[in-house]
N, CA, C and O atoms as a Tripos MOL2 file, in Angstrom:
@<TRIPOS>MOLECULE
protein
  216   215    54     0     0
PROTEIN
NO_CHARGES

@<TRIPOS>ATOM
      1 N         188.8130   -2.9990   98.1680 N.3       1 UNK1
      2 CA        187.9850   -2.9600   96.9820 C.3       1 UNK1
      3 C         186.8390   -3.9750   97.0480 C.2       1 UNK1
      4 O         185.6970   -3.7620   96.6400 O.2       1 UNK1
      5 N         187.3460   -5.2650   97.6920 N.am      2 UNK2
      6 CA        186.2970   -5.9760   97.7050 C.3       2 UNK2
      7 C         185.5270   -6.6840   98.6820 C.2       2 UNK2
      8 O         184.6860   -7.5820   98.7410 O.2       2 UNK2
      9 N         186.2010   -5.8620   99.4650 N.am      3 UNK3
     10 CA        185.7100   -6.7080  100.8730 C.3       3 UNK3
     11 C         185.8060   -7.7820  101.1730 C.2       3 UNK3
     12 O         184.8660   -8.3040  101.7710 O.2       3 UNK3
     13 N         186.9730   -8.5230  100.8750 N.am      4 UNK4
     14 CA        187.6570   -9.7770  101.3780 C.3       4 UNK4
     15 C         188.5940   -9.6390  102.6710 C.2       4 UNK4
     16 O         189.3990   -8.7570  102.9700 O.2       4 UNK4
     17 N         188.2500  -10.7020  103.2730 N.am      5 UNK5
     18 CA        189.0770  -10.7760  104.5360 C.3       5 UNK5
     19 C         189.9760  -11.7820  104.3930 C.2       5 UNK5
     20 O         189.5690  -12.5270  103.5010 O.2       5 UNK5
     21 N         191.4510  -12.3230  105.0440 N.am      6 UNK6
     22 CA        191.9450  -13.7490  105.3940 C.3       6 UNK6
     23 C         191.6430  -14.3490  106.6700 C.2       6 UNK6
     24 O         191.9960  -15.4840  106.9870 O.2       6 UNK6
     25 N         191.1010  -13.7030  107.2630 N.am      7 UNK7
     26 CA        190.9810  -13.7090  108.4680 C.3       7 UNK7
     27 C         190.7200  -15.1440  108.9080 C.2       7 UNK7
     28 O         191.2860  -15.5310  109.9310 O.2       7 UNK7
     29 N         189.6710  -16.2300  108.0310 N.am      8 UNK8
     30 CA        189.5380  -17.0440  108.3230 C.3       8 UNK8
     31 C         190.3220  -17.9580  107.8800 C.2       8 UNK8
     32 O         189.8270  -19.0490  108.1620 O.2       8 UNK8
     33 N         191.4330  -18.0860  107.2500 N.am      9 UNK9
     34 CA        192.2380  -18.5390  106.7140 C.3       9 UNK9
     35 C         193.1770  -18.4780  107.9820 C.2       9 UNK9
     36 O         193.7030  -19.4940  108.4370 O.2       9 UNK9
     37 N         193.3580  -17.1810  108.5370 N.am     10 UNK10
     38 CA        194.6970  -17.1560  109.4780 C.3      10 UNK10
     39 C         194.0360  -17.8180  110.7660 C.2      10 UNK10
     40 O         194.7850  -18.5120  111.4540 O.2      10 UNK10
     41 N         192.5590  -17.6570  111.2100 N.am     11 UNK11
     42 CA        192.7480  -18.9060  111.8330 C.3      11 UNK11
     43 C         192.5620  -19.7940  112.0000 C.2      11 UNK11
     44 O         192.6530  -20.3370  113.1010 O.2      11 UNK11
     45 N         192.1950  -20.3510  110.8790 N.am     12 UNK12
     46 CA        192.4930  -21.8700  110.8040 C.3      12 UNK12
     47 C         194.2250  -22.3310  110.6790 C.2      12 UNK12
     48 O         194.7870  -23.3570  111.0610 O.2      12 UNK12
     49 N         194.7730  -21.0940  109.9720 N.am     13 UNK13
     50 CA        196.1640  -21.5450  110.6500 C.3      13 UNK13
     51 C         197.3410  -21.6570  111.8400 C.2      13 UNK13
     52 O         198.4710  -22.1370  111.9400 O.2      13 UNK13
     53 N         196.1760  -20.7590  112.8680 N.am     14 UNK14
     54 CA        197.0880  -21.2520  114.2640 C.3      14 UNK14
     55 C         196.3780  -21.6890  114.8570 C.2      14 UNK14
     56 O         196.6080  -21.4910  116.0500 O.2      14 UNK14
     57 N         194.9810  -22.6090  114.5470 N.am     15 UNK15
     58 CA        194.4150  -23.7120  115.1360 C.3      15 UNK15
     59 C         195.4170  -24.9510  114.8930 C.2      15 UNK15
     60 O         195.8020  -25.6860  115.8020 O.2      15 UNK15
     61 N         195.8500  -25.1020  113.3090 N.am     16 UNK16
     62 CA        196.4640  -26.1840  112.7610 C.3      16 UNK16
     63 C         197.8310  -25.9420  113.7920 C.2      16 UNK16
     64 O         198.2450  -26.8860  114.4660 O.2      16 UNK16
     65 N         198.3170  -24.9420  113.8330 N.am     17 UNK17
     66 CA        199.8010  -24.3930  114.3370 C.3      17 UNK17
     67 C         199.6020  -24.9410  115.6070 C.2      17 UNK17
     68 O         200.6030  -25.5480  115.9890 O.2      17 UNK17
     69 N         198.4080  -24.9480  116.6240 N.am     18 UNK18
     70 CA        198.3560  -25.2070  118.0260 C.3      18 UNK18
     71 C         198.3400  -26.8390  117.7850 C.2      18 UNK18
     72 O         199.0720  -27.5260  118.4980 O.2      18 UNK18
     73 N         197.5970  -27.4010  116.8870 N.am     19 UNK19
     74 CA        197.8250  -29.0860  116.6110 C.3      19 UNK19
     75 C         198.7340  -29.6770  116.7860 C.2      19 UNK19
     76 O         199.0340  -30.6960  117.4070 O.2      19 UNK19
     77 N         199.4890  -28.5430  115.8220 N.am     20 UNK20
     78 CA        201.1750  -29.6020  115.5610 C.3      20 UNK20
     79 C         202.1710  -29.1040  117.0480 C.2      20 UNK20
     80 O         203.2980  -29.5700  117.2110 O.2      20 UNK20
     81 N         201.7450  -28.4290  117.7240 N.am     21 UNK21
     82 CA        202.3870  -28.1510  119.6480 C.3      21 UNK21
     83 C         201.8790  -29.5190  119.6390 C.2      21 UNK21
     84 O         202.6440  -30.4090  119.2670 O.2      21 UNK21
     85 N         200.4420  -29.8630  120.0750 N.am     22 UNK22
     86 CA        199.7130  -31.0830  120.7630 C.3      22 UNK22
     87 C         200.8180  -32.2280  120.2590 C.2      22 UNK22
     88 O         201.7070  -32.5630  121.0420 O.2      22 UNK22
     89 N         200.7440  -32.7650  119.0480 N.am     23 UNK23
     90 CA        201.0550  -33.4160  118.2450 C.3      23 UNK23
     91 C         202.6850  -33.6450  118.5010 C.2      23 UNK23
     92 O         203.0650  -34.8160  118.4810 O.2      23 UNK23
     93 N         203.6690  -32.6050  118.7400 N.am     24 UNK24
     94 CA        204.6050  -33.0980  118.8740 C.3      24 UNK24
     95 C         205.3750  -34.4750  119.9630 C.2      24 UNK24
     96 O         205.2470  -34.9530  121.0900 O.2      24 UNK24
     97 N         206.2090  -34.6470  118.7010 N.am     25 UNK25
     98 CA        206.8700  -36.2590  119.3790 C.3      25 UNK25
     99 C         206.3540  -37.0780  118.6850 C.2      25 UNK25
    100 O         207.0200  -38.0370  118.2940 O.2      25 UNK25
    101 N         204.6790  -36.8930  118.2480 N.am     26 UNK26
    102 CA        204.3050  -38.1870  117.5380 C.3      26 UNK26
    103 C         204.8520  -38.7320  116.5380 C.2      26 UNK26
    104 O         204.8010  -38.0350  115.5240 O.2      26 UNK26
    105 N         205.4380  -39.8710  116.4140 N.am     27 UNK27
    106 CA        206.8070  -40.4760  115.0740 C.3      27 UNK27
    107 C         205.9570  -40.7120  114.0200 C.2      27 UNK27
    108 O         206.4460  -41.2460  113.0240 O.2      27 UNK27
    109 N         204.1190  -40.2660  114.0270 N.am     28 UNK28
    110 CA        203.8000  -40.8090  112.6830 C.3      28 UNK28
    111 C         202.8410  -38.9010  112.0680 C.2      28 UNK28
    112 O         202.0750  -38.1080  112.6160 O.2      28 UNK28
    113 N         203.2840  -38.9630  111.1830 N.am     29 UNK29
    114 CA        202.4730  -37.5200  110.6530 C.3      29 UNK29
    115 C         201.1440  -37.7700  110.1480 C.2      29 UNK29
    116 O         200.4650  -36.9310  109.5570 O.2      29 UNK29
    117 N         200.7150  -39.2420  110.4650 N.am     30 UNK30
    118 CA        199.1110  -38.8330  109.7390 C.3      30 UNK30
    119 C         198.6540  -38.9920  111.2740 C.2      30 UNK30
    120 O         197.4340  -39.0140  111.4380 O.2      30 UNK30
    121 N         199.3570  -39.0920  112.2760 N.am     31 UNK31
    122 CA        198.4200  -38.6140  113.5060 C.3      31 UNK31
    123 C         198.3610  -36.9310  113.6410 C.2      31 UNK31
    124 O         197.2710  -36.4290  113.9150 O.2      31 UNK31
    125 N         199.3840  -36.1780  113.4720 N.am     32 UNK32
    126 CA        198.4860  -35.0210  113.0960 C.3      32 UNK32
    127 C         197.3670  -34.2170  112.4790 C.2      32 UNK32
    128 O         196.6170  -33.2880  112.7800 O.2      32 UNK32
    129 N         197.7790  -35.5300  110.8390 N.am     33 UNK33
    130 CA        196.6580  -34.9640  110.0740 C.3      33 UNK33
    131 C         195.4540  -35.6960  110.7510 C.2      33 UNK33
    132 O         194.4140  -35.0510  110.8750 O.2      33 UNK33
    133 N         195.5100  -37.1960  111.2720 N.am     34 UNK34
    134 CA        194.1310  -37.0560  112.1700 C.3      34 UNK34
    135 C         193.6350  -35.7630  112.8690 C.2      34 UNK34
    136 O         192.7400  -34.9770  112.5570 O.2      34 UNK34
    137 N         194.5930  -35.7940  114.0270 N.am     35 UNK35
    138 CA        194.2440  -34.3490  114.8890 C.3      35 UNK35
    139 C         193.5290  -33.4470  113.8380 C.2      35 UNK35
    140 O         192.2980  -33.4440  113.8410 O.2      35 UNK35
    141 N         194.1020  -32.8030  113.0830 N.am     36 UNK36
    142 CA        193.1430  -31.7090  112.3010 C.3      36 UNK36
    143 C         192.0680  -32.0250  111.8900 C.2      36 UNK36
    144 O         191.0620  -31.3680  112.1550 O.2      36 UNK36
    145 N         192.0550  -33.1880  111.0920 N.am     37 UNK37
    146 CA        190.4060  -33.4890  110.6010 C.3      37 UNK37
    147 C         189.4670  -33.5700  111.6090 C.2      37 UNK37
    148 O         188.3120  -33.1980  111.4030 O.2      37 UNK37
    149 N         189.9180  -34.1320  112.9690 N.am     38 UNK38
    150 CA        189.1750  -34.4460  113.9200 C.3      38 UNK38
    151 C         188.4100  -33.1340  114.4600 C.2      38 UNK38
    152 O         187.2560  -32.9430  114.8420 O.2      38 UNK38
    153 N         189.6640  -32.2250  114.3140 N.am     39 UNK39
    154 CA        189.3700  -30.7710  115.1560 C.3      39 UNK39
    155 C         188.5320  -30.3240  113.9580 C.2      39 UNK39
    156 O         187.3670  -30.3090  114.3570 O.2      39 UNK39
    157 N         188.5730  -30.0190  112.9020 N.am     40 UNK40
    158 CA        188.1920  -29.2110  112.3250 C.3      40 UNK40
    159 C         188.0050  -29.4560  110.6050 C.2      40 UNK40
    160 O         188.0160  -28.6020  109.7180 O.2      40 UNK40
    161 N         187.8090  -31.1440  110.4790 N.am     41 UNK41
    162 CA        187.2360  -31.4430  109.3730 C.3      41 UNK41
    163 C         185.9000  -31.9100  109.2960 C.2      41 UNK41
    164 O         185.4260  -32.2080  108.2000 O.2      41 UNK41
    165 N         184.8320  -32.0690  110.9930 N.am     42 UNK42
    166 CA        183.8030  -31.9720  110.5170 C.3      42 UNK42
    167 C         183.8430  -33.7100  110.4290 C.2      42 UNK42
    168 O         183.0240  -34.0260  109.5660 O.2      42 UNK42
    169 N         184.2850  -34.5400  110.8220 N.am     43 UNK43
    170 CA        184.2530  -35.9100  111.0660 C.3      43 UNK43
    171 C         183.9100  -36.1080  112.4470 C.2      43 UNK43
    172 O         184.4820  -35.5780  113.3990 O.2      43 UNK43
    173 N         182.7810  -37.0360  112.5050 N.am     44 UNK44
    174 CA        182.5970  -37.2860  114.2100 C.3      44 UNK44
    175 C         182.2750  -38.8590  113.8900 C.2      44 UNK44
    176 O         181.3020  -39.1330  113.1870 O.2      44 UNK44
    177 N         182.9920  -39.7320  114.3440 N.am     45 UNK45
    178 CA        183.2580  -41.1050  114.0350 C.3      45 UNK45
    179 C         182.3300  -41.8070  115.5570 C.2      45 UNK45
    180 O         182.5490  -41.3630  116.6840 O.2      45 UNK45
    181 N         181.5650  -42.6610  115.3490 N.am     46 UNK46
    182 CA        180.8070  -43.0880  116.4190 C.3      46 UNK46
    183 C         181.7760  -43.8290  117.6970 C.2      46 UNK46
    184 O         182.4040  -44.8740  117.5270 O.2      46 UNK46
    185 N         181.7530  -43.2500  118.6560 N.am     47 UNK47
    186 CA        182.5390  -43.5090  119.6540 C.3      47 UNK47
    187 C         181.9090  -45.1480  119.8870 C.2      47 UNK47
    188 O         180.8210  -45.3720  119.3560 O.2      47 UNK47
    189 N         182.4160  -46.0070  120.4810 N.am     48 UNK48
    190 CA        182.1230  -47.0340  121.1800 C.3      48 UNK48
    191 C         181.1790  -47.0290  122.6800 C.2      48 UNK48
    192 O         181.5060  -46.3140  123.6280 O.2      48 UNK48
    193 N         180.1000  -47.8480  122.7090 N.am     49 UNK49
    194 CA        179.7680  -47.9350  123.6670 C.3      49 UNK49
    195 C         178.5670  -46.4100  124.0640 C.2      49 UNK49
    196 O         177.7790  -46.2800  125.0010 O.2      49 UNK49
    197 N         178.8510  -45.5740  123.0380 N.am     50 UNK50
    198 CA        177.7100  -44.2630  123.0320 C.3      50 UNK50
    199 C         176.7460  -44.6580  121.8310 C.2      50 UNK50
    200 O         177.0460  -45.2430  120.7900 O.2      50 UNK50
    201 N         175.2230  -44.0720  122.3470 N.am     51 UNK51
    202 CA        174.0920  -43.9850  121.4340 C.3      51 UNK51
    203 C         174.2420  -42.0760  121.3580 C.2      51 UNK51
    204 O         174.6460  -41.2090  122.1340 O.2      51 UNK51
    205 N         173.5590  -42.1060  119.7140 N.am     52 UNK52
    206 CA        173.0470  -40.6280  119.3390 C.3      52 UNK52
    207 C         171.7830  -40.6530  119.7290 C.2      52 UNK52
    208 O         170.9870  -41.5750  119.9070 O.2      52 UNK52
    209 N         171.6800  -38.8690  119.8950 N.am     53 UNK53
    210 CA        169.9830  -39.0700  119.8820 C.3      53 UNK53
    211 C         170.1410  -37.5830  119.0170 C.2      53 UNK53
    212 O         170.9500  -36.6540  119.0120 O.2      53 UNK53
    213 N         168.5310  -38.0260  118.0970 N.am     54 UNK54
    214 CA        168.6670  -37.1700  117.1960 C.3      54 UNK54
    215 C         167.8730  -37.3060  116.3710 C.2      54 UNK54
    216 O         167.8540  -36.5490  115.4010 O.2      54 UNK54
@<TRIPOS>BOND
     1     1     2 1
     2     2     3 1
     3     3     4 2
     4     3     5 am
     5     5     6 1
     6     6     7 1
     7     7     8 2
     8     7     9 am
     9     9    10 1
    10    10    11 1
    11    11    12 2
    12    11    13 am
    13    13    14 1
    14    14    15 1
    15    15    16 2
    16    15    17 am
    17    17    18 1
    18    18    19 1
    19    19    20 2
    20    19    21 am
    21    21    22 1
    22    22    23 1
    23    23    24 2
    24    23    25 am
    25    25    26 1
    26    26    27 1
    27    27    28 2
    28    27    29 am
    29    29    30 1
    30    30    31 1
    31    31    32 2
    32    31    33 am
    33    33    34 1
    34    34    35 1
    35    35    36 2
    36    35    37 am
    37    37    38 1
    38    38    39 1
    39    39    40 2
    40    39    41 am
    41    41    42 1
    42    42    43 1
    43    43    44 2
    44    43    45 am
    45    45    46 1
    46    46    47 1
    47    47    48 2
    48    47    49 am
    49    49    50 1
    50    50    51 1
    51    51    52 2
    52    51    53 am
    53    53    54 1
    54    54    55 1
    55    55    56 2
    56    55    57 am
    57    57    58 1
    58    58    59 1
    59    59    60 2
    60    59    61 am
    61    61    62 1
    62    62    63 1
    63    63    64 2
    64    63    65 am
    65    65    66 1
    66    66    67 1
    67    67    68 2
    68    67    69 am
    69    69    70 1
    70    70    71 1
    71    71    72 2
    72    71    73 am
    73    73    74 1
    74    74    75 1
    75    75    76 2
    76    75    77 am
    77    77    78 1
    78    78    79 1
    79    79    80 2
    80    79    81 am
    81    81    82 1
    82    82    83 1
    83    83    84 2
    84    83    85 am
    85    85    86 1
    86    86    87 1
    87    87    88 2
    88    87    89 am
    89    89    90 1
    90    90    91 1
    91    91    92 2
    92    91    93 am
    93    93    94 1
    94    94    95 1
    95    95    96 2
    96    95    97 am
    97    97    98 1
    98    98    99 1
    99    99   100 2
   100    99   101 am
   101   101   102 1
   102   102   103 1
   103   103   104 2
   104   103   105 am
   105   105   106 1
   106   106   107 1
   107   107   108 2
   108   107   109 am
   109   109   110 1
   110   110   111 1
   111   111   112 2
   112   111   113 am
   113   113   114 1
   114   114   115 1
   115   115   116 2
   116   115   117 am
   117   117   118 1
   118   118   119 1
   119   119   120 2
   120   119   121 am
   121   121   122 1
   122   122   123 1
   123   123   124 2
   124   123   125 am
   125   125   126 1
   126   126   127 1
   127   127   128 2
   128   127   129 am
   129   129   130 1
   130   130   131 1
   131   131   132 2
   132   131   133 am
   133   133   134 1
   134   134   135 1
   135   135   136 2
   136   135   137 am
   137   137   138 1
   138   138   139 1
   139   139   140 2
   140   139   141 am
   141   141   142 1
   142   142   143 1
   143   143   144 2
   144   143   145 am
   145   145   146 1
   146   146   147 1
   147   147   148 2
   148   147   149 am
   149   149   150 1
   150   150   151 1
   151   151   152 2
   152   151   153 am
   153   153   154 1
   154   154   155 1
   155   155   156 2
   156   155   157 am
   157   157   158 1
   158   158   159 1
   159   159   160 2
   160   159   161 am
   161   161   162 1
   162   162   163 1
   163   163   164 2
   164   163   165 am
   165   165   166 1
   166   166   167 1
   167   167   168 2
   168   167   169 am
   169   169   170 1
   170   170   171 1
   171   171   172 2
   172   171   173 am
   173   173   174 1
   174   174   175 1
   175   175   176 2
   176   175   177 am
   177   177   178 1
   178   178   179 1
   179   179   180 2
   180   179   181 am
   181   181   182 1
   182   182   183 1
   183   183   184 2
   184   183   185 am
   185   185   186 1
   186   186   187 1
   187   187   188 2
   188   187   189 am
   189   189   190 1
   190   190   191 1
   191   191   192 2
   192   191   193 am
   193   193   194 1
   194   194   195 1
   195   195   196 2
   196   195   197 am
   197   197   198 1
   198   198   199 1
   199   199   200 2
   200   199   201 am
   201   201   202 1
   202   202   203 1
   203   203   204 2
   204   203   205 am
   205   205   206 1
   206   206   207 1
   207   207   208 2
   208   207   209 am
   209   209   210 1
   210   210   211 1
   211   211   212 2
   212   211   213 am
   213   213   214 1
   214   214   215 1
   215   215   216 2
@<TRIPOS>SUBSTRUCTURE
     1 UNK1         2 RESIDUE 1 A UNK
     2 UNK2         6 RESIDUE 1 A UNK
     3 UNK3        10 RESIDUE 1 A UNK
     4 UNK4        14 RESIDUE 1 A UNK
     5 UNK5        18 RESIDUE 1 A UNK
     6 UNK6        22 RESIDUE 1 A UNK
     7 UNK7        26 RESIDUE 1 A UNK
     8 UNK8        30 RESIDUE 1 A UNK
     9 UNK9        34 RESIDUE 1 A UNK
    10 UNK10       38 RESIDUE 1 A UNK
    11 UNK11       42 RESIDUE 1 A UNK
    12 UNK12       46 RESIDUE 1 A UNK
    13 UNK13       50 RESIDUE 1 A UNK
    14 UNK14       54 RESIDUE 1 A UNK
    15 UNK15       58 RESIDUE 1 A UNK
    16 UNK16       62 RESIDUE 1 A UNK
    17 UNK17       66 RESIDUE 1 A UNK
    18 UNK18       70 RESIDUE 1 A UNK
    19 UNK19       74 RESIDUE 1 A UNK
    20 UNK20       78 RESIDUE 1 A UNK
    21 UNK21       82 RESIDUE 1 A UNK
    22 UNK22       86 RESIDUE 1 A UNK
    23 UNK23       90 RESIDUE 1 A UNK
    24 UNK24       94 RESIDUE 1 A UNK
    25 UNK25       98 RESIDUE 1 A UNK
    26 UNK26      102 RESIDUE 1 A UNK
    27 UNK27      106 RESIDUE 1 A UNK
    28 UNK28      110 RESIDUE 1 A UNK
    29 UNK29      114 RESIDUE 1 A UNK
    30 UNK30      118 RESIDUE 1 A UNK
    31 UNK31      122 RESIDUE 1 A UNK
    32 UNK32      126 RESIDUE 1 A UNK
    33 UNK33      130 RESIDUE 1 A UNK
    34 UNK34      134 RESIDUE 1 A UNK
    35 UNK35      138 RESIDUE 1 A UNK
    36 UNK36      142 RESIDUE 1 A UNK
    37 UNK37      146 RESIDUE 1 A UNK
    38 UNK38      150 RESIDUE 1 A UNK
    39 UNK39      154 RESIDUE 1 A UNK
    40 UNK40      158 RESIDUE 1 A UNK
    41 UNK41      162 RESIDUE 1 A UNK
    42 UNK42      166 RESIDUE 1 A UNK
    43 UNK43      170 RESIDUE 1 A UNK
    44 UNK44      174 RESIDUE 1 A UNK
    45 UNK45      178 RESIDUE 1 A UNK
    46 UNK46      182 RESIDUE 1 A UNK
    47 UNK47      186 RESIDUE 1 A UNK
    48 UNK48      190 RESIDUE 1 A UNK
    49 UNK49      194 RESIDUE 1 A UNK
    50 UNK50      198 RESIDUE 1 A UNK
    51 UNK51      202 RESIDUE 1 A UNK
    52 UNK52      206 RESIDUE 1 A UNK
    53 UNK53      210 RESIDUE 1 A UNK
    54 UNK54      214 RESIDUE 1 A UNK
């Protein structure tokens, strides 16, 4: 009816799903939720020792 998809919903959920593979073992859960923001919240934190150009 309306032309809605989930599509992007489902994959962002076996991006997150492939995270928490990477992620396993780690004893703390906000290193996953790092992992995700990192992957795919659009945070790019200035590495050390690199210049931007831009």
């Amino acid at each position: 009816d309306h032309n809605l998809s989930n599509a992007l919903i489902e994959s962002m959920n076996t991006k997150i799903r492939q995270i928490t593979r990477t992620a396993y073992g780690f004893t703390n859960p906000e290193a996953l939720i790092a992992l995700a923001l990192l992957a795919h919240g659009g945070y790019r934190p200035q590495l050390p020792g690199r210049t931007t150009h831009g």
